[in-house]
N, C-alpha and C positions, 0 to 999 in steps of 0.2 A: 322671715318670721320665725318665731318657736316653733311653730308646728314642724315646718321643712326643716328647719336645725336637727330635733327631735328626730325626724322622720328617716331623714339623710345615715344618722350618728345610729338607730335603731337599725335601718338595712344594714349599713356596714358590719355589726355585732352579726344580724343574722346570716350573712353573707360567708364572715368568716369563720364561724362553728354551724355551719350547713343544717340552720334550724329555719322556721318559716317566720314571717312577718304580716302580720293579716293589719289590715285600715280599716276601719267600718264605719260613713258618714250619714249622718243623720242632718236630713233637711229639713226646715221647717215651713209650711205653709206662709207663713205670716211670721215678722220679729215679734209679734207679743204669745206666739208660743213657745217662744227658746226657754223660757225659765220651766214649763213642763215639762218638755224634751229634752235639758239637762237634768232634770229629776231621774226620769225614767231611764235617762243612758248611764249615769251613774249610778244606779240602783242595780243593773245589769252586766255589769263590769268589775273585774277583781281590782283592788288597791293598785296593784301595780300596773292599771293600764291608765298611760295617763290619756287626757280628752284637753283640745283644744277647738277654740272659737277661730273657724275659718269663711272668712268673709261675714256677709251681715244675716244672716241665718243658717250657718251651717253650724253644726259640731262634729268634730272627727277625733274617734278612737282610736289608738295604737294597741294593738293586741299583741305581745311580744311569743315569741314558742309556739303561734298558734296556725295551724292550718286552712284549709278551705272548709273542712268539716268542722273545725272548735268554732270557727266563724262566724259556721251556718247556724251553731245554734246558740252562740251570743246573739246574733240578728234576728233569732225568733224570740227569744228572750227581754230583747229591744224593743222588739212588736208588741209583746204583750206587754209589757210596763207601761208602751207609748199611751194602747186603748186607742181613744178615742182621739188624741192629740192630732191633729193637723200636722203631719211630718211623713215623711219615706225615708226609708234604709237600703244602703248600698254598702257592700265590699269586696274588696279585693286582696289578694293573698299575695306575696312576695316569697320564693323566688317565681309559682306558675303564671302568673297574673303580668309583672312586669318586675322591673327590678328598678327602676330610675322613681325618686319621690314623686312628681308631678301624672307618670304614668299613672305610678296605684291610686294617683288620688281623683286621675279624670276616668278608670275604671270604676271606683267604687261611687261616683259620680252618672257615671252612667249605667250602671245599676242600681239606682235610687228608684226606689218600686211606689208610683202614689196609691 
């Protein structure tokens, strides 16, 4: 998928100029909340993070240069955009977190807060 393409091609970059790579997924209750929870996750996120659709209600951000702390407070940032929205957020950071795509993405997965 893109996402893992993207994801893969992103650690590698962070990997080799020893900067961090943060994920941060937003799930959603239900698929007729994804168009609100895409609102709010892109509303909370700089131009250059891109967001893909992972699986049938997920969206996951790539946060590039960013740590556990820039993370933390995109994901409260995320929170407060979501409100009300039927959705949780989770992330995880590269290299402390994991370093293999599939890892950060079933941490930031199980850090999905409802």
């Amino acid at each position: 998928s893109q996402l893992l393409l993207s994801l893969e091609y992103e650690l590698t970059l962070a990997a080799r100029f020893g900067r961090p790579l943060s994920c941060l997924l937003v799930l959603a209750d239900e698929e007729a909340a994804l168009p609100a929870m895409a609102e709010g996750l892109m509303g909370a996120l700089r131009a250059v993070d891109p967001v893909f659709r992972f699986g049938e209600r997920e969206l996951v951000a790539l946060l590039p240069d960013t740590d556990t702390e820039g993370m933390e407070v995109v994901e409260r940032r995320v929170r407060e955009r979501l409100g009300a929205t039927p959705a949780c957020v989770g992330g995880a950071t590269a290299p402390v977190d994991a370093q293999e795509p599939m890892a950060l993405l079933a941490l930031a997965r199980g850090r999905c807060e409802e």
